[in-house]
N, C-alpha and C positions, 0 to 999 in steps of 0.2 A: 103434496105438501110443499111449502114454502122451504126451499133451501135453508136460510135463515134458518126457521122456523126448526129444522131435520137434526143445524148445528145446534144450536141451544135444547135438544132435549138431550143430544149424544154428550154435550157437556154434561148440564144437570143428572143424568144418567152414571157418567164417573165422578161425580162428586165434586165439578168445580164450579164457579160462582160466573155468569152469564158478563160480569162486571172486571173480569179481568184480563183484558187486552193484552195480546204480548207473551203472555205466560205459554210455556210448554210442557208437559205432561212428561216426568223423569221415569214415570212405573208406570206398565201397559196394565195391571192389575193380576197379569196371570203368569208374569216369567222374570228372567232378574236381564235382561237383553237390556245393555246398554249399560249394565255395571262391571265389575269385575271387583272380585275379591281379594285381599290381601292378608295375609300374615292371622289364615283365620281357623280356627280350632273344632272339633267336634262339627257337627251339621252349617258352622259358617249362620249364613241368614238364608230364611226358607218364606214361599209364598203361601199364603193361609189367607181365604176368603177377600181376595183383593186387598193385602197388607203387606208390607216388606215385616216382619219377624226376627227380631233374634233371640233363639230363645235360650232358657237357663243354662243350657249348655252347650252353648253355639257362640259366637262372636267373633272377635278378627275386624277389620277394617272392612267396609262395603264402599266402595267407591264409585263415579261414575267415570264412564270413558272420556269424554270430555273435560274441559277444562273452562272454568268462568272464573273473571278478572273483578268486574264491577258485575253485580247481580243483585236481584231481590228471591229470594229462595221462601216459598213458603211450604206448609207442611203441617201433618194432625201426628199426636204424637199419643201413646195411652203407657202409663206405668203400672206395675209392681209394687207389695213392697222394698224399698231399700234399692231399687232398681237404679242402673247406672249404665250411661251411653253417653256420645256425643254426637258433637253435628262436626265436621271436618271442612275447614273452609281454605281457598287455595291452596291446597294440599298436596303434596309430591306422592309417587306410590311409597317409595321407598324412606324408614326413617318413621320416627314418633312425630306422627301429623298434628299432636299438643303443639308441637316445638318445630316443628320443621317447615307445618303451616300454622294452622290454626286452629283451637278446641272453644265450640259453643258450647258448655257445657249442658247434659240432660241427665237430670238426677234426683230422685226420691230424697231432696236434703231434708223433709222434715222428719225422715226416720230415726227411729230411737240412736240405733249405731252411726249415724254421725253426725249427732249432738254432742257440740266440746272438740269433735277434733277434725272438722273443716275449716278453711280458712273463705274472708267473705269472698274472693275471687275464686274459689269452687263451687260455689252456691248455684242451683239454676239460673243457665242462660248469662252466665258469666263469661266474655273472653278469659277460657280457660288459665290461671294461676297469673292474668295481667289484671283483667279491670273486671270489678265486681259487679254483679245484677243488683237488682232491686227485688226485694223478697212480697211473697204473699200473693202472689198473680193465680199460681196455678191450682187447680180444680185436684179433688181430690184422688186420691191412690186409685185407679180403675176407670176414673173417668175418661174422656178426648179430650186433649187440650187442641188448640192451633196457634200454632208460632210464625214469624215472619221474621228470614234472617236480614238484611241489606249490607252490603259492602261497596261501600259508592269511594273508590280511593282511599284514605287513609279514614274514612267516616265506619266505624260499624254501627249501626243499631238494629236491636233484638224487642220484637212486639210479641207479647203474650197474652193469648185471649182480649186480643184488643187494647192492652197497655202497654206504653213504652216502658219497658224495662233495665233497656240499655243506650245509650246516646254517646257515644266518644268517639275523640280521635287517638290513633293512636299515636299520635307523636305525644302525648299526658305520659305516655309511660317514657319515661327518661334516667331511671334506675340503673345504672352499667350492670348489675349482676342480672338481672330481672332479661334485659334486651339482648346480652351474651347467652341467656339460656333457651332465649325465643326469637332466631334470627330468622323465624317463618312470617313475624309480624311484619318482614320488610318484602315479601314473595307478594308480586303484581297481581298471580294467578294462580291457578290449580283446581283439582280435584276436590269435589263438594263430594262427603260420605258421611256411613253411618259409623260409630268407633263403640263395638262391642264392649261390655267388659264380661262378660259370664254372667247376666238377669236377662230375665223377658220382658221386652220392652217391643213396639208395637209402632209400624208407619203406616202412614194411609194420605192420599191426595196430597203427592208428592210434586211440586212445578216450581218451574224457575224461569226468570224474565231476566234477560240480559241487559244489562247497563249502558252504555257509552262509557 
């Protein structure tokens, strides 16, 4: 068979798209090699049926060894109810990666428990407690979504299930208390991870394409 031909079934076969040039594969499907974990409690995150896992009583920070500056991070993501995680973007190991770096937020917001006392920069796919998402994207409690993170310099936007959700720069946020509490928004680079909070929440076709 056609080399060519041998790569696009071994892709289609992990579960990535024949269409995305560039991109590298962060989870071998069967071990956490190339993460390392942080500040993580009970089982941490575990591999189940080619998925990164954290489950109800497991979490802590999942990080990768590396480090990316400008990135396109995409990613399948399945909830819980009530379920709550993040995506950690330029991230230090050490320190609340909300604040130190960066929190995408991933979160079952249309849950009963917190209706009334979210605020809209907690809401799915919000630069966590800076700049708000745009609501109603995501597929119901059980389903797969797929997200697409991008951090092109001071640009983030967040795609969900194929909408743009999020579009900013960060220099909008100009608030002195707000930028004193998140002086990660100003970090070039870092650690992209998963940020547990104690629900079972669910990864799968995990890859990231490096920026200039």
């Amino acid at each position: 068979m056609h080399k060519l031909a041998i790569a696009l079934l071994l892709m289609a076969a992990a579960g990535f798209a024949a269409d995305e040039p560039g991109f590298t594969p962060l989870f071998d499907g069967k071990t956490l090699t190339g993460w390392k974990l942080m500040g993580g409690h009970g089982p941490g995150y575990v591999v189940e049926d080619g998925k990164i896992v954290c489950p109800a009583d497991g979490g802590g920070n999942l990080f990768t060894e590396q480090e990316y500056g400008n990135f396109i991070f995409r990613f399948e993501f399945k909830l819980t109810p009530g379920a709550n995680n993040g995506i950690g973007i330029r991230a230090p190991y050490e320190g609340d990666a909300a604040y130190q770096g960066m929190e995408i937020q991933i979160l079952d917001d249309g849950d009963e428990m917190y209706k009334g006392k979210i605020r809209p920069e907690q809401y799915h796919g919000s630069v966590y407690d800076m700049i708000p998402a745009r609501t109603g994207f995501r597929k119901p409690v059980g389903e797969w979504n797929e997200e697409e993170i991008v951090a092109n310099g001071r640009r983030i936007t967040v795609k969900l299930n194929g909408v743009i959700i999020l579009d900013a720069d960060l220099g909008m946020v100009r608030e002195p208390k707000v930028l004193a509490k998140h002086p990660g928004a100003a970090r070039p680079s870092g650690h992209l991870g998963f940020l547990g909070h104690g629900s079972l929440v669910e990864f799968r076709n995990i890859r990231v394409k490096k920026l200039q």
